[in-house]
C-alpha positions in Angstrom: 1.1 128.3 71.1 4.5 128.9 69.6 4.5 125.4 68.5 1.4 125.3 66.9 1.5 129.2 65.4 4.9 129.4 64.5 7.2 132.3 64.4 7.1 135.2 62.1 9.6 137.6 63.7 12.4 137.5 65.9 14.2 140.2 67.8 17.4 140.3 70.0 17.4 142.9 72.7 20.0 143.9 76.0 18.7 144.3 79.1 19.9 144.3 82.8 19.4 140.8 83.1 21.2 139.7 79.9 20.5 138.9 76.6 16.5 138.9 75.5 14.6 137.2 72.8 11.0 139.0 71.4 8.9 136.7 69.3 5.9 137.6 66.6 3.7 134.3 66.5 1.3 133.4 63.8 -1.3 134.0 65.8 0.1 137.6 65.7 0.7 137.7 69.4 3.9 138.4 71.0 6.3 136.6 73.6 9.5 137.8 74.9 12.2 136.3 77.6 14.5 139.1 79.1 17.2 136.5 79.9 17.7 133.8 77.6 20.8 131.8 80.2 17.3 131.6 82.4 14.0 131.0 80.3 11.0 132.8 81.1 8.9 133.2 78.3 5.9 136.0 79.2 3.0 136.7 77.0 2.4 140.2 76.2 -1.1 142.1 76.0 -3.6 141.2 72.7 -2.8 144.1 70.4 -7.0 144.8 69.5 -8.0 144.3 66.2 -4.4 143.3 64.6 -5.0 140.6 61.7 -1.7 141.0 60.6 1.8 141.3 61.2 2.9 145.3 62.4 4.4 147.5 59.7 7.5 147.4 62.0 8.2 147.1 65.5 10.8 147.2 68.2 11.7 146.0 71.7 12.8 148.8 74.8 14.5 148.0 78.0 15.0 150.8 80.2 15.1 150.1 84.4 14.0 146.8 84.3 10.6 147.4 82.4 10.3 146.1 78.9 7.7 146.9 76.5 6.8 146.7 72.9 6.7 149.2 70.5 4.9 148.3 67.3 2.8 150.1 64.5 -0.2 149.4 62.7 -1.1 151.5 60.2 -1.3 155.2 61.1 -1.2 153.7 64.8 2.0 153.8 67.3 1.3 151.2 70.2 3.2 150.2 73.2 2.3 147.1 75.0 3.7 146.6 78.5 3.6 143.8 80.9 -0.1 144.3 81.7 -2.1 146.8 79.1 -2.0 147.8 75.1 -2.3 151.6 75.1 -2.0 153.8 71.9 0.5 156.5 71.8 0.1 158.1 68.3 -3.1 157.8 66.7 -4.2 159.1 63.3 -1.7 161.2 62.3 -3.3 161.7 59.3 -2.5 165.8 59.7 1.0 164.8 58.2 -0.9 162.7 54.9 1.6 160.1 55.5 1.9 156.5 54.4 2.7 153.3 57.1 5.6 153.2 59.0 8.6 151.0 57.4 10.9 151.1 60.3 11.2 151.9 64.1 13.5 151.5 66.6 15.8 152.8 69.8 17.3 156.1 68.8 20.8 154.9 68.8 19.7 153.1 66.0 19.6 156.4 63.8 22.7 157.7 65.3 25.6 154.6 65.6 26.1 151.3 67.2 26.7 152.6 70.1 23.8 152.3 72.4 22.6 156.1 74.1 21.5 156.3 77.6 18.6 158.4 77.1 16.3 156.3 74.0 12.7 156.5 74.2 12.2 153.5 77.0 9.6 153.7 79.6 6.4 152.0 80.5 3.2 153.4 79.0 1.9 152.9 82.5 4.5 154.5 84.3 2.7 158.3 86.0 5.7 160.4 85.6 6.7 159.7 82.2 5.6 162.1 79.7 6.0 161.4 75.8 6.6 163.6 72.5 6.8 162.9 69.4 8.6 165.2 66.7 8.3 164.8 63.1 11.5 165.8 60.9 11.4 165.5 57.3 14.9 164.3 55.7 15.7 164.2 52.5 15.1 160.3 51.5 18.3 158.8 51.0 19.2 160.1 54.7 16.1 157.6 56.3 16.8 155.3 59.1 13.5 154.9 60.3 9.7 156.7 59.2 7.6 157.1 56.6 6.5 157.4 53.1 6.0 161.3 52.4 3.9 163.0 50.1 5.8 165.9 47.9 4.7 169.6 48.1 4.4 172.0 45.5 7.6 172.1 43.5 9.6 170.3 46.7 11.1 167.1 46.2 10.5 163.8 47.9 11.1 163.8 51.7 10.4 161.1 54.3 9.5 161.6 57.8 11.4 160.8 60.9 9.5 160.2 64.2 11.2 160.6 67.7 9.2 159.3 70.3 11.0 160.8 73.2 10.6 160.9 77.0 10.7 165.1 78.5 14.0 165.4 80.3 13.2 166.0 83.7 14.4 170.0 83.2 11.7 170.1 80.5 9.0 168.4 82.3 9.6 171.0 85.5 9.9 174.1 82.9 6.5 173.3 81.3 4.0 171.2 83.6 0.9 172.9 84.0 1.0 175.6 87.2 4.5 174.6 87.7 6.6 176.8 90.5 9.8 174.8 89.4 12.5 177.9 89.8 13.2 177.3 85.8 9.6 177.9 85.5 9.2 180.6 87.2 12.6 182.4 85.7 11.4 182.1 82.2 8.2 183.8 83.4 10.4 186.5 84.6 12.3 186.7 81.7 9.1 187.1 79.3 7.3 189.7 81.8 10.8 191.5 82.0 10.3 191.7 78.1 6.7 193.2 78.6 7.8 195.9 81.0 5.9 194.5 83.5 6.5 194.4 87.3 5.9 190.6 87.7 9.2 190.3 86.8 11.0 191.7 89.9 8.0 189.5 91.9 8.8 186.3 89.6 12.6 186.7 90.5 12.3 188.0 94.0 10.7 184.4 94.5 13.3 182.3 93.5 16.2 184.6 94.8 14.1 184.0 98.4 14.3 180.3 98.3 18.2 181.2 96.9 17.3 178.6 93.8 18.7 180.9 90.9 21.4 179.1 90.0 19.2 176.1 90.0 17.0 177.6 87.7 19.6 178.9 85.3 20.9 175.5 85.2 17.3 174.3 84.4 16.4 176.5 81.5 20.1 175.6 80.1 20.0 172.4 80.0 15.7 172.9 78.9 17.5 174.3 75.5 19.5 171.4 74.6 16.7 168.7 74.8 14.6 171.4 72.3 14.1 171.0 68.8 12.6 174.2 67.9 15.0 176.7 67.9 12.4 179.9 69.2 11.9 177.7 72.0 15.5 177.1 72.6 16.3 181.2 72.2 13.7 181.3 75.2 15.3 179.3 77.4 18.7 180.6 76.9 17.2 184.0 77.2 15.4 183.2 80.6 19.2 181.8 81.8 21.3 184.7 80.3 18.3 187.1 82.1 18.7 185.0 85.4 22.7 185.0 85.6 23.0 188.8 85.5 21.9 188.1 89.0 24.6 185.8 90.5 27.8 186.7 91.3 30.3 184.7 89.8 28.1 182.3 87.9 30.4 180.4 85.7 30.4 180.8 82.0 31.4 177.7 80.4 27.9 176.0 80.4 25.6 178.7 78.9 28.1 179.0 76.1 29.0 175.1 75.1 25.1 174.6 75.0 24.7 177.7 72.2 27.5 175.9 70.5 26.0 172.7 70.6 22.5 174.0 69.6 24.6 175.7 66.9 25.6 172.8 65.5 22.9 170.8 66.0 20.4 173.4 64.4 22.7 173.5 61.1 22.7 169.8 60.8 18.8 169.2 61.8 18.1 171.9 58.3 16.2 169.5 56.0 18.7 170.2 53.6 21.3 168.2 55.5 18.9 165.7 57.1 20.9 164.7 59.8 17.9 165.1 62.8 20.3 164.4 66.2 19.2 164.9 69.9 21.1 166.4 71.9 21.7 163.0 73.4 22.9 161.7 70.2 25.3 163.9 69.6 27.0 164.1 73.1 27.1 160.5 72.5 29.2 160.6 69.1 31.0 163.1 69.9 31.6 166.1 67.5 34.5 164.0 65.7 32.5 161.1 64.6 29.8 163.8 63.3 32.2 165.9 61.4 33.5 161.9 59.8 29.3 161.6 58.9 29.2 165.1 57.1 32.5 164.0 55.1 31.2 160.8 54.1 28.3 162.8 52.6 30.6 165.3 51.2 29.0 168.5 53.0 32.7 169.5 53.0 31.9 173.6 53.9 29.6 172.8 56.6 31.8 170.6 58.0 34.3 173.2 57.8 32.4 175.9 59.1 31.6 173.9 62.0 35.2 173.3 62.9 35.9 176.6 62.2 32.9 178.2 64.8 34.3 175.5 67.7 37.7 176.4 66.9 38.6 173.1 66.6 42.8 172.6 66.0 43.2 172.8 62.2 44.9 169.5 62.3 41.9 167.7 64.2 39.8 169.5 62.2 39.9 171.7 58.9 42.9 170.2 57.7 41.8 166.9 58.2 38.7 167.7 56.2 40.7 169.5 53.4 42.4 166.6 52.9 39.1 164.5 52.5 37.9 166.9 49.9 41.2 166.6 47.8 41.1 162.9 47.8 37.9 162.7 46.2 38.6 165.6 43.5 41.8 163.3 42.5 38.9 160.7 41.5 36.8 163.6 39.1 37.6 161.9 35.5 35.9 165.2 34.0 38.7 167.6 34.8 42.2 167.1 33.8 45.3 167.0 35.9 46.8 170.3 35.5 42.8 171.5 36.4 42.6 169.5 39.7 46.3 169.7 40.7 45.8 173.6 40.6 42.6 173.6 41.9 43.7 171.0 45.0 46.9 173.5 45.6 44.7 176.6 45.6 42.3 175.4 48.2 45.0 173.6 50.5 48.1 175.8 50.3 50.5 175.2 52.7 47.7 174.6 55.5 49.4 172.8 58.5 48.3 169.1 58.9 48.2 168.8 54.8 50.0 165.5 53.2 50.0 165.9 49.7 52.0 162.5 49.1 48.7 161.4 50.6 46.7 163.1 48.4 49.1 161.5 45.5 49.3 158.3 46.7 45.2 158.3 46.2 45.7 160.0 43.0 47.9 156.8 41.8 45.5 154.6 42.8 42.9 156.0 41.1 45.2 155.2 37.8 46.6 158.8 37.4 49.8 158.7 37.3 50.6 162.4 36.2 48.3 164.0 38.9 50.3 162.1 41.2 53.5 163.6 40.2 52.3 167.6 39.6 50.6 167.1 43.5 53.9 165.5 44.7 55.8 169.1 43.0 53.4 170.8 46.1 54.9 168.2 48.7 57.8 170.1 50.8 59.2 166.9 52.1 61.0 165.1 50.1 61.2 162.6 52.5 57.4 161.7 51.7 58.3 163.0 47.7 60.6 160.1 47.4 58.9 156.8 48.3 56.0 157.5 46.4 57.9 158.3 43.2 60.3 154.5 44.1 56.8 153.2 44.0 55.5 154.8 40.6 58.5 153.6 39.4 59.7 157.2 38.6 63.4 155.9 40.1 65.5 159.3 38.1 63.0 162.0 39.4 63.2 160.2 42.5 67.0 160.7 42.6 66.7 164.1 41.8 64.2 164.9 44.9 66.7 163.3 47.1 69.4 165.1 45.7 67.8 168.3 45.8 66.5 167.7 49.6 70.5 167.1 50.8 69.8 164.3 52.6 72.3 161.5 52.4 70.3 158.6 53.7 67.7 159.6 51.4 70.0 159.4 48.3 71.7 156.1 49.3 68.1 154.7 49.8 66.7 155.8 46.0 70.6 154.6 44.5 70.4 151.2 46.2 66.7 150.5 44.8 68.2 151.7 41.3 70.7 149.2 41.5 68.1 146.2 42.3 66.1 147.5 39.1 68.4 148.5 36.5 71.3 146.5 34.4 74.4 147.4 35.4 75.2 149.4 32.5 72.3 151.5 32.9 73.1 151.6 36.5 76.1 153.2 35.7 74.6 155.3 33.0 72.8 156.9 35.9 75.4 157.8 38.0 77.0 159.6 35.6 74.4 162.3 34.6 74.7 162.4 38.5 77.6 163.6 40.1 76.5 163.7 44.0 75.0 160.4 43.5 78.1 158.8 41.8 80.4 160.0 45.0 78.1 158.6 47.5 77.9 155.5 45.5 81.7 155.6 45.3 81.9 155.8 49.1 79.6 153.4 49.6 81.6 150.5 47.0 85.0 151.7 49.0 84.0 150.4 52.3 81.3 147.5 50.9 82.1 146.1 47.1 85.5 147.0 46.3 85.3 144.8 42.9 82.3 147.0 42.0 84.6 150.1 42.6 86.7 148.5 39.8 84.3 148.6 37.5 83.1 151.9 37.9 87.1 153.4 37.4 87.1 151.2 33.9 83.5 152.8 33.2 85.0 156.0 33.7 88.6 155.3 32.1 89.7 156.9 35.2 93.0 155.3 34.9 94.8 157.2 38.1 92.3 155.9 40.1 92.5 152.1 38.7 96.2 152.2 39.3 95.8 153.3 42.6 93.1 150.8 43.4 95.5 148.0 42.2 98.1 148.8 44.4 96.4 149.2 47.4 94.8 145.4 46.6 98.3 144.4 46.0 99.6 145.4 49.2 96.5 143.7 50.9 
């Protein structure tokens, strides 16, 4: 069939047994090994009715099942090793176009693959699906759909997450569920009423001595949330249920109402940045504050650090110095504008390299930034190189100078001898007078001849006679 069809579309996939191979035939069927070192091709399900190739599709490997996820039209399919069923149909509620792209989760959040994506077989009986639209603003799309703008709102896409319940989820909110999660949010909300079926809602689970088990549940409930009322009702329902454990530790309940914290500022559609909660654990919280700088969301980023109490160097300062090396590239302001405006925002914060910032400045062609950002830089040890390399060689010498360090001073008169005549060399040295002793020192114990010259330079005639004895003698 292959042979004669041809093939359309080709996808590489990972799974337990190696490295797999989906095909798209003409014939708009589809054929997938999950080993190619050990060649089993297997035909997949008829998808009904499909006279065309999907709008987009993916491959998902998850405990040894494999299925297909493809969609056709307004339709989301998933075809496993025996049956096509339809997942989404008709979401026509949303007045949405086809679907341009789909594909594991990890795919909107890095290369690096997450251990919860939405995997699973259709026809597995405890798996239980949702699917959450997000709208992002358009240049933020991985994977969706065309949207339609509303009244006076610009152009969003949509984002679909087809996601499998965590198991704390799927025990909170099954149907008639006695789960001890369950039945601790239903003592929480009854609590709220006034009623008395909260005492007889708690009394149950403190019986079977499952609070803590609950708390844990409607904690870690909240993260895998994207609603954030639904979230303040779990986290409720645990802060209710650990007033009644003695020595219940802290550190959970608070980490998950930073991370939902974050995670609600950064799902707001004017960010666009829609993470699980599996997502971000995955990235960690350094790799996201990296994203928000690359798109310049410079306060949130900020304020983020600033809530986790991040260390300034891992995190403000870090971020302060993004910010400054993209004002050095504004051509609209001019250098006395952005140098002040760079030093007002950054001060003397702790982490801050303004040769850094400078060195960008200069390589952004401006020159004189460079040098009014270096005037901000206390160590002249970082003042100095840059200025060598700007060829500013006489402010460079006066930094050194100024900082009273020797090494420093030998280093900048050394590279002035390489660059300049020896006149002007000399020249140099005499406007001065620290650097002409040091350079005296230095031509007594390595170039006597050129200590010579600099007596005759100076018509220091004592000196010369001096110096021709002593050779004399030698």
């Amino acid at each position: 069939e292959v042979l004669q069809n041809h093939v359309l579309e080709a996808k590489v996939f990972h799974t337990e047994y190696g490295t797999g191979v989906a095909i798209l035939t003409g014939a708009h069927r589809f054929s997938l090994t999950t080993n190619i070192d050990d060649l089993k091709l297997r035909r997949m399900p008829e998808v009904p009715g499909l006279q065309k190739p999907p709008s987009c599709w993916a491959v998902l490997s998850q405990d040894r099942v494999t299925i297909v996820l493809l969609a056709v039209g307004q339709d989301l399919y998933l075809l496993d090793n025996t049956s096509c069923s339809v997942v989404v149909s008709e979401l026509q509620w949303l007045a949405v176009g086809s679907r341009v792209a789909c594909g594991p989760l990890h795919s909107l959040a890095g290369p690096s693959p997450v251990p919860h994506c939405p995997m699973g077989c259709s026809s597995a009986p405890s798996t239980h699906w949702q699917v959450r639209p997000s709208a992002v603003p358009q240049e933020g799309v991985a994977a969706g759909a065309d949207g339609v703008p509303g009244l006076g709102q610009p152009l969003t896409r949509f984002v679909f997450f087809l996601l499998i319940f965590a198991e704390a989820s799927q025990e909170i909110f099954k149907i008639a569920s006695m789960a001890p999660g369950a039945l601790l949010l239903e003592a929480q909300k009854e609590y709220e009423k006034e009623s008395q079926k909260a005492d007889e809602y708690l009394r149950e689970i403190k019986d079977q001595k499952l609070l803590p088990e609950a708390v844990s549940q409607c904690i870690e409930a909240a993260g895998y949330e994207h609603e954030p009322d639904t979230q303040k009702s779990l986290l409720r329902a645990a802060s209710f249920g650990k007033c009644f454990i003695d020595k219940f530790p802290p550190e959970g309940f608070v980490r998950m109402c930073q991370d939902l914290r974050v995670l609600n500022a950064i799902r707001d559609y004017q960010i666009g940045i829609p993470l699980t909660f599996t997502q971000y654990k995955q990235l960690t919280i350094e790799v996201l504050l990296d994203r928000l700088v690359l798109r310049r969301l410079y306060p949130l980023a900020i304020r983020i650090c600033e809530y986790l109490r991040l260390s300034e160097i891992q995190g403000v300062s870090r971020i302060l110095a993004h910010w400054a090396c993209y004002k050095v590239q504004q051509k609209d302001k001019s250098d006395e504008e952005v140098a002040y405006a760079i030093n007002q925002k950054l001060g003397d914060t702790p982490g801050i390299s303004y040769s850094e910032i400078a060195a960008r400045a200069y390589d952004c062609g401006r020159t004189e930034l460079a040098i009014k950002l270096l005037e901000y830089e206390p160590r002249s040890g970082e003042q100095v190189p840059l200025l060598l390399k700007m060829k500013r060689s006489k402010l460079a010498l006066s930094k050194a100078i100024e900082s009273g360090d020797t090494d420093l001073v030998y280093t900048v008169v050394l590279h002035l001898k390489n660059e300049l005549n020896r006149g002007t060399f000399f020249m140099t040295l005499q406007n001065q007078p620290v650097a002409l002793s040091l350079y005296r020192q230095f031509c007594k114990h390595q170039e006597r001849e050129t200590l010579k010259d600099l007596y005759n330079q100076d018509d220091n005639h004592q000196e010369l006679g001096n110096f021709h004895v002593h050779s004399s003698y030698s």
